[in-house]
N, C-alpha and C positions, 0 to 999 in steps of 0.2 A: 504494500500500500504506500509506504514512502517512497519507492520508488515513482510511481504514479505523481505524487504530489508535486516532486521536485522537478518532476520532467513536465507539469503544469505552468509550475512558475518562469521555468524556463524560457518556457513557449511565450509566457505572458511580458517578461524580459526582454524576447525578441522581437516581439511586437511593439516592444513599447521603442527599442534601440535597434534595427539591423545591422547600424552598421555595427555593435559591441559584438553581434553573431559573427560577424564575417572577421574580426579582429581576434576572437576567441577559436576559431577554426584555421586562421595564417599561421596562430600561435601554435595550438597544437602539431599542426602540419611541420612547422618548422624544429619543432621538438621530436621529432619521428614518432609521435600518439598516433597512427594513424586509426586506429580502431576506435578512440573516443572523436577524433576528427571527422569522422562517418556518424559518430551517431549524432554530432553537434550539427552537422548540415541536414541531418534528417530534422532535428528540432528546429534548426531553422526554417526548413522547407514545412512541417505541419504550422509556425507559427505563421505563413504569407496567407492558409485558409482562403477568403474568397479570391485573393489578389491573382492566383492563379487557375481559377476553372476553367481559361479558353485552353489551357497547356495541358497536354496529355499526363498525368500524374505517374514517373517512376514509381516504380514497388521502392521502399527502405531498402537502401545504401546498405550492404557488410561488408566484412572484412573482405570477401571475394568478387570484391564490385570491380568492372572492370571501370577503364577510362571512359570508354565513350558513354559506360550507365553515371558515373561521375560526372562528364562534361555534361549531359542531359538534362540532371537534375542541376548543376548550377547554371545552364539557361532555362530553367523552367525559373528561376529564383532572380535574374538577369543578373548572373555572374560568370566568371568565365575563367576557364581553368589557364596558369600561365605557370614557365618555369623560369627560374632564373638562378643563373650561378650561384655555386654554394658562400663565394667569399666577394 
């Protein structure tokens, strides 16, 4: 049940901030999290709710999400995947 709650407020957090979502998932991405990194763009993609009904709704992100299911769900979110050198 806690877990439920947290991943409520979350959502409510994203919604209320996107950009704190997208700063919070560069973060982890950059820390090699990448399995809480996936679940933070799924919380962000369920906090955008109506923002998104014209875009086809990905299934939730795992750990065996490829890129292009990746790249998908962050233009369903209008963000877009980039790489840049490590240093």
């Amino acid at each position: 049940m806690r877990d439920v709650s947290n991943r409520e407020a979350m959502i409510e957090a994203f919604r209320k901030d996107p950009d704190l979502a997208v700063e919070i998932v560069a973060h982890l991405l950059e820390a090699g999290d990448v399995e809480a990194a996936l679940s933070a763009l799924n919380t962000l993609f369920a906090s955008l709710g109506d923002k998104t009904e014209n875009v086809q709704r990905p299934t939730p992100l795992s750990g065996s999400a490829t890129v292009v299911e990746v790249a998908a769900t962050l233009r369903a979110m209008g963000l877009r995947l980039s790489v840049q050198p490590l240093h």
